[in-house]
N, C-alpha and C positions, 0 to 999 in steps of 0.2 A: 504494500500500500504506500502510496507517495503524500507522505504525510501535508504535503504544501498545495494536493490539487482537492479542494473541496467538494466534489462529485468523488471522490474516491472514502471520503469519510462519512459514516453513516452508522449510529450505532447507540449505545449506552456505556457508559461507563462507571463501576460499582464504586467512588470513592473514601475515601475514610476522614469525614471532617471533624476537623480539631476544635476543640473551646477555642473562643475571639475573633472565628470572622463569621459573616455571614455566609448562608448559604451564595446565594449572588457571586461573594467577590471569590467563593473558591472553585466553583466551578469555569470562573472567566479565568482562572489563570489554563485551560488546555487549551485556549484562542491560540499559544503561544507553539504549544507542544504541537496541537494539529492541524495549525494555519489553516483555520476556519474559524467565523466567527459566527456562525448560526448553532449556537448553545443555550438550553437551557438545564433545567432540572426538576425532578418528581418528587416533590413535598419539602417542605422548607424546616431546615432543621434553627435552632432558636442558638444566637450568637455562643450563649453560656453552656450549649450542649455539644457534644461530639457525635461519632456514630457514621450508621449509612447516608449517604448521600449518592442515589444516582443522577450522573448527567447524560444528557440526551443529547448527540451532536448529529449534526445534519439533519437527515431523513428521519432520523432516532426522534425528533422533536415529538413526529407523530404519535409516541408511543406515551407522551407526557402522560395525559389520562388511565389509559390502561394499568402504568406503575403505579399512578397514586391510586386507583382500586385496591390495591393489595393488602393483604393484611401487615400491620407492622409489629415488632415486639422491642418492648423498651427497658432499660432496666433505670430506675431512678432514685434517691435518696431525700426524702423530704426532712424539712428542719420544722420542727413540732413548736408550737409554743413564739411564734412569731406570723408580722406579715409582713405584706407592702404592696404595693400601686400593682407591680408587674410579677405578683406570687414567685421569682425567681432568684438569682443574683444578682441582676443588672441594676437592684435599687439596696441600699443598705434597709436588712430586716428591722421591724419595727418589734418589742416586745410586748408579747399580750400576757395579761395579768392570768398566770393556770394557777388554783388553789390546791388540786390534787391532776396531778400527770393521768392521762387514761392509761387501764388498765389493758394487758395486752388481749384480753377476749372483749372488751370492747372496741380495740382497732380492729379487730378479726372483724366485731358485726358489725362494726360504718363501711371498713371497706366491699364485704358480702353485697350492701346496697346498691355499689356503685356497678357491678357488672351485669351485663346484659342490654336490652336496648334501650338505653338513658336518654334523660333531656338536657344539655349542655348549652350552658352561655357560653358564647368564647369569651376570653380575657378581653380585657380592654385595650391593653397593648396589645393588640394581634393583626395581622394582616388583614384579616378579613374588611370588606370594606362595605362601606355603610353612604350611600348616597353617592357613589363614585369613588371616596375618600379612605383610604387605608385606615383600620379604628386607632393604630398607634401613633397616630399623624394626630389626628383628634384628641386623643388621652395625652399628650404630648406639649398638646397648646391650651389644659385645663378643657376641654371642649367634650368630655368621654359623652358616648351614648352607649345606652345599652344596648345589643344586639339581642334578638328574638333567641331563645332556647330553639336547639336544634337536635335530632335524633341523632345517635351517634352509637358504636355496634362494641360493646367492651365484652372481648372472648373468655377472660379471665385475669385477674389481681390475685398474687401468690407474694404472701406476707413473707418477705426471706431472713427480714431481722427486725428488732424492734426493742433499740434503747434509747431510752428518755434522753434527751429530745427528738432522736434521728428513728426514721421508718424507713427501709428499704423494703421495694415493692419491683415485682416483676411485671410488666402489665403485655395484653395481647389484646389487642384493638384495627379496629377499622379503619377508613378514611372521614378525614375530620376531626380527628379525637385530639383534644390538648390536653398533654397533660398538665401543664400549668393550671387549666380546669379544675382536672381530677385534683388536683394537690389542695386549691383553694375552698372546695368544695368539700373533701373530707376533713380541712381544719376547721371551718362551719359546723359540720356536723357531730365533730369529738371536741366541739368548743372550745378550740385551743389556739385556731389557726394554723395555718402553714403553707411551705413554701419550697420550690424545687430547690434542693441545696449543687444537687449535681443529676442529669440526664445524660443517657447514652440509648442510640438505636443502633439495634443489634442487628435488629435483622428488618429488609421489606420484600415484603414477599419470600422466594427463595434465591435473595440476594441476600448472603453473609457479610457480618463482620471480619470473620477471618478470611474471604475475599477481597477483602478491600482493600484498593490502591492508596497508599497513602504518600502525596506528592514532596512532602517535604523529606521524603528517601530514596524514593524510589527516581530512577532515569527516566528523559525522554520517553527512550527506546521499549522500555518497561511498560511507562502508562500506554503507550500506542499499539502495543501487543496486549493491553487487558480490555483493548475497544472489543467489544462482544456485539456482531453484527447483530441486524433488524431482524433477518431469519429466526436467528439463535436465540434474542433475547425473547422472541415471541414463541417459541415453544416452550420455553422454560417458566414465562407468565400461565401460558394454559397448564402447563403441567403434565404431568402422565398421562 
């Protein structure tokens, strides 16, 4: 493949983005690698998080939707007993007054609640955009609105640790699902508050973490051999 003729590149690529950029500025750096600049990417991972990140290059674009169908699986760390504006890192936690720390069969039954077909507001800070307008553009300039609660497909939350103040939770969700939501929404309901302290996606679809390119090691030559053609990437969406 001649990395520099645009009609020759066409595909997705599985890569591994790091906590402190955006999605956006990581997938623009393979403009560079595949001399092309018709790139995007399937589901926006949030600056403070790391994880899967596929990009779509060329013809791949088409495949944007079909990837964000897919099921995702995340693993995250919530910090109990605080909040803030943007439930995550990006704002310094505020402390909320807990008289007694929930016990851990009471986090077992808040989180029980949250799985299955839920109604989720998105965050305020979120992409999502509200009369044209991005809502973090709006929460940004004091302007928040609320966005409508929305169906959203939660396959299962698997408690994997739980000490005061920190909740590690495995979760397996659909498209659309924020966990900054889920985070904000079962500090509401164990009346404590809380707040993503750290996110990772593992996996979308049956695209791995432990496939993934991660550009701050790997060569050129490397990331342009992990382009997984439109053919290839589309059987492995449909599956067996």
């Amino acid at each position: 493949m001649n990395a520099l003729d645009p009609n020759a590149v066409a595909g997705i690529v599985n890569l591994y983005k790091p906590r402190g950029r955006t999605s956006a500025q990581y997938v623009y750096r393979l403009r560079g690698i595949f001399g092309i600049r018709k790139i995007g990417h399937a589901g926006t991972l949030d600056p403070f998080a790391d994880g899967v990140l596929l990009a779509c290059l060329g013809r791949g674009t088409k495949l944007v939707e079909s990837l964000m169908g897919l099921g995702k699986h995340y693993q995250t760390t919530l910090r109990l007993g605080v909040t803030n504006a943007t439930f995550d890192t990006e704002r310094p936690f505020d402390p909320v007054d807990v008289a007694v720390p929930p016990t851990t069969e009471q986090v077992a039954e808040a989180v029980a609640r949250f799985v299955g077909d839920v109604e989720q507001v998105p965050p305020a800070f979120s992409a999502v955009k509200i009369d044209g307008v991005p809502s973090y553009k709006l929460a940004a300039q004091g302007r928040a609105r609320t966005k409508p609660a929305r169906r959203v497909r939660i396959e299962r939350i698997d408690v994997t640790d739980y000490r005061w103040p920190h909740l590690s939770l495995e979760i397996r969700c659909g498209r659309g699902t924020y966990i900054r939501a889920i985070s904000r929404d079962l500090g509401r309901a164990l009346g404590c508050g809380a707040c993503c302290q750290a996110l990772s996606r593992l996996s979308v679809g049956p695209f791995c973490l432990a496939d993934a390119v991660n550009l701050e090691e790997a060569t050129p030559e490397s990331v342009r051999s992990a382009l997984i053609s439109v053919p290839e990437a589309l059987r492995r969406i449909r599956g067996p």
